[in-house]
C-alpha positions in Angstrom: 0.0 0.0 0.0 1.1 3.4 -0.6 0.4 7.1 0.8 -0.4 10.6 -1.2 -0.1 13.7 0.6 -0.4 17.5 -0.3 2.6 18.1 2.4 1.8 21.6 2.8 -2.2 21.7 3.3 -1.2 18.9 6.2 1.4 20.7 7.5 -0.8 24.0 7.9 -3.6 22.0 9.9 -0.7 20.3 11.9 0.9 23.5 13.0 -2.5 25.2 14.0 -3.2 22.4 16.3 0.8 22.8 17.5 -0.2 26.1 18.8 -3.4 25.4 20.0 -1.3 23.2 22.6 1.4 25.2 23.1 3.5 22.7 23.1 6.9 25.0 22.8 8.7 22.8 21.4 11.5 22.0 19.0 9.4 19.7 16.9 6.4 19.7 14.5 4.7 16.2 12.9 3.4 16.2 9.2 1.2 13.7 9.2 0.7 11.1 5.8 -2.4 9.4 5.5 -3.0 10.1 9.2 0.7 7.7 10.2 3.5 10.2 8.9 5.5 12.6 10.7 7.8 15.1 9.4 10.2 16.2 12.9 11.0 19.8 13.4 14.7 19.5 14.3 17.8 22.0 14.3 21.0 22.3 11.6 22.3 25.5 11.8 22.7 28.9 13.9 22.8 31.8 12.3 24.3 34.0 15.0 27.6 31.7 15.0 27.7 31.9 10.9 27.1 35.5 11.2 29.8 35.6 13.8 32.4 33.0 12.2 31.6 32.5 8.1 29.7 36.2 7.5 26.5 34.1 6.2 25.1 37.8 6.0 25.7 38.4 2.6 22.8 37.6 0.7 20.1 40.3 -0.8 17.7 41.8 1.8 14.5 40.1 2.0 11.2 41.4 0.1 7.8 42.7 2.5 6.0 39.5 1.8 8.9 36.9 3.1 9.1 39.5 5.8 5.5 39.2 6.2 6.2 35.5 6.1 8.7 34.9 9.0 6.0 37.2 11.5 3.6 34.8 10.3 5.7 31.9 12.4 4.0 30.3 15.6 6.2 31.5 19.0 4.3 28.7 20.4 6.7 26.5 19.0 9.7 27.9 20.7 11.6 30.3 18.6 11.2 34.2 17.6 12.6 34.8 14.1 14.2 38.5 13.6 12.1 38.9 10.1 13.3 42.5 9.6 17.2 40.7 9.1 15.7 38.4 6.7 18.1 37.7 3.8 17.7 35.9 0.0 20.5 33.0 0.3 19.7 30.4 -2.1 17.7 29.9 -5.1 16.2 26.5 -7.9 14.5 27.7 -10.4 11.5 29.1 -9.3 12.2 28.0 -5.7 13.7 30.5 -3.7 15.0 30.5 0.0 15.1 32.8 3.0 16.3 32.7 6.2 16.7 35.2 9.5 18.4 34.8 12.9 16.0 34.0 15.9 16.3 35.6 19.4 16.9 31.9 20.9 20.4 32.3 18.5 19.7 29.7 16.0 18.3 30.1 12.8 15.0 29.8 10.8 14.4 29.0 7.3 11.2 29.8 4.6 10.8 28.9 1.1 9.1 31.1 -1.6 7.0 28.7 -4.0 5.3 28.9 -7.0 2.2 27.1 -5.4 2.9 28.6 -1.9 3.9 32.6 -1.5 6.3 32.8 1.6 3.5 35.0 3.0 1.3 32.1 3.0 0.6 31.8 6.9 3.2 28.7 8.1 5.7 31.1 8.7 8.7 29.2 7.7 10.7 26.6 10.1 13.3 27.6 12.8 16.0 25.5 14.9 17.8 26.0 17.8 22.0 26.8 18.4 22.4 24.0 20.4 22.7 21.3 17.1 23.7 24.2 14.9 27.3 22.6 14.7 27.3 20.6 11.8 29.2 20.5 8.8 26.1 19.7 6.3 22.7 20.1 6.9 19.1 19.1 4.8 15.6 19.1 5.4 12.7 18.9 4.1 11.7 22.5 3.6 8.6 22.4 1.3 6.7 20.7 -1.3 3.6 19.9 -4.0 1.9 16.5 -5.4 5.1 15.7 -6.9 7.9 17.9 -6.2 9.8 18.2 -2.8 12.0 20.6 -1.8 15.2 19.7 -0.1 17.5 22.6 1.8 20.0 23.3 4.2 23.3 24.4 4.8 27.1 23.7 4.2 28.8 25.0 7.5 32.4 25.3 5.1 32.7 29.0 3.7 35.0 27.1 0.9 32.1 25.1 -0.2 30.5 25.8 -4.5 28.2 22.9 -4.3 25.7 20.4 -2.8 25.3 16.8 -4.7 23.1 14.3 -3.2 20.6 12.0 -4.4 16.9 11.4 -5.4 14.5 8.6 -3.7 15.2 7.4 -7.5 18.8 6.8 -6.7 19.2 9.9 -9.5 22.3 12.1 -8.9 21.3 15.8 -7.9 23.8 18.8 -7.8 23.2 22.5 -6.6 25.2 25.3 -6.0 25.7 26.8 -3.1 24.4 30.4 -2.0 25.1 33.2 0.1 26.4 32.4 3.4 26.2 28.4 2.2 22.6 27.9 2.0 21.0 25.6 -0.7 18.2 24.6 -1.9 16.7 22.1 -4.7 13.9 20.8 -6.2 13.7 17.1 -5.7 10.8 15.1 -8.7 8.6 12.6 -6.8 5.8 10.3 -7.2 3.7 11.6 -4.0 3.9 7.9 -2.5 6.4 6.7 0.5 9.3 5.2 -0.9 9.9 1.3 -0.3 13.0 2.2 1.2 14.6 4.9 3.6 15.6 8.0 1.8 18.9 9.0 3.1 21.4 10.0 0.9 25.1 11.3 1.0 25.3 15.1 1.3 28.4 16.1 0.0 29.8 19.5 -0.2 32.5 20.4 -2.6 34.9 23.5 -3.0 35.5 25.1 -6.2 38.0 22.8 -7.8 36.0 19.6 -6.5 37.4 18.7 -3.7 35.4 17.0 -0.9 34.7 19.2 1.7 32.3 17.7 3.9 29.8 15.0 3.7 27.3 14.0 5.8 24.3 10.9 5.3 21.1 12.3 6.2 17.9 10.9 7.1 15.1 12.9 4.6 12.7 10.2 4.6 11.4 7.3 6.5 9.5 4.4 5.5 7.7 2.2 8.0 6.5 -0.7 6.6 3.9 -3.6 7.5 4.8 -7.0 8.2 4.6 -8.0 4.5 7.4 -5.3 3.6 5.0 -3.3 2.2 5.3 1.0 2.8 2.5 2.4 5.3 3.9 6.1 5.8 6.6 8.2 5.7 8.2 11.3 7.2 10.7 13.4 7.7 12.4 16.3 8.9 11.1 20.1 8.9 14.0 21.8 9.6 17.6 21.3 8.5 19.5 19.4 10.7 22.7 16.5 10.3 22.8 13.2 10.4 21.9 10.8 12.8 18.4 10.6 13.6 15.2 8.6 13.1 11.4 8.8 13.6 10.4 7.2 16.4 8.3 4.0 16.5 9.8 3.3 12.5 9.3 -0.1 11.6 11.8 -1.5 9.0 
């Protein structure tokens, strides 16, 4: 059996009920055919990159991302400085934001063609306490059949992200302002039969490795005949190292 999902509409009704509890916390669940959750956890802080690596050097944000990042939930534990938003990465018609939050971490939004970044979820924030990594990804946003994949590359040396598809197909993206990326991942709207966690690796400008990291993007929990109930995965950017809990493989 397989799962279809309109990520965002099911995000939306997930993060209104977050707030109706109050539940301060460093998580949200995106729920798939009522069994997936997508985990709101940390990758970067932005007050260390602005401190260390000078990730301030992207374009000044436009009103409506501004508008965007005031739209986020304080519920859920962070305060994101909107009026320092900044344009770091861009795919195509996908483009991506983020901002420093009072807690000292950072928070992320996308601009997409099928959701304005003024849209009401206000974007996706993380803590400084798991800022430290060298490459971070999440999954930032989506439609019926496209996700989108962001993050960060910690290495001010770094040109370029590759990773993979669910597909196995090889994906490369350069990397923005302050080392923020972001890419537009093809996909068939159902859970994949398999864990989605491909190698991040970040390359310099000659193509060196940099840093690489295996990350967790999607995962499958199956029924005892193998075959994929739901899937989730992370909100925010974060590293490696980390699973949904109660996954069944």
């Amino acid at each position: 059996m397989s799962t279809t999902v309109d990520p965002i509409l099911v995000f939306r009704a997930e993060l209104e009920a977050a707030a109706s509890r109050r539940i301060g916390a460093r998580r949200r669940r995106l729920l798939i055919a009522g069994a997936v959750a997508i985990v709101g956890v940390l990758t970067a802080s932005l007050s260390l990159a602005a401190t260390k690596t000078g990730w301030l050097t992207g374009e000044p944000a436009p009103p409506p991302v501004i508008a965007g990042f005031k739209q986020y939930t304080p519920q859920l534990g962070f305060h994101p400085e909107a009026g320092k938003a900044q344009f770091v990465a861009q795919d195509g018609p996908i483009k991506l934001y983020a901002t420093a939050n009072r807690e000292g971490g950072i928070c992320f939004l996308v601009d997409e063609p099928w959701k304005p970044a003024n849209a009401g979820d206000g974007g996706t924030c993380a803590s400084r306490k798991q800022a430290l990594v060298p490459v971070s990804a999440g999954w930032l946003g989506g439609s019926q059949d496209v996700l989108v994949v962001g993050g960060r590359v910690a290495d001010e040396r770094a040109t370029s992200v590759t990773f993979s598809t669910p597909d196995g197909d090889p994906i490369a993206r350069p990397v923005g302002a302050g080392g923020f990326y972001v890419a537009q991942v093809p996909w068939s709207g159902h859970c994949p039969v398999k864990d989605w966690d491909p190698l991040f690796i970040a390359l310099g400008a000659e193509g060196q490795r940099l840093a690489e990291s295996r990350i967790l993007l999607l995962q499958t929990d199956l029924d005892a005949q193998g075959r994929a109930l739901s899937c989730g995965g992370s909100v925010t950017p974060r590293g490696s190292g980390w699973e949904l809990p109660g996954a069944t493989h």
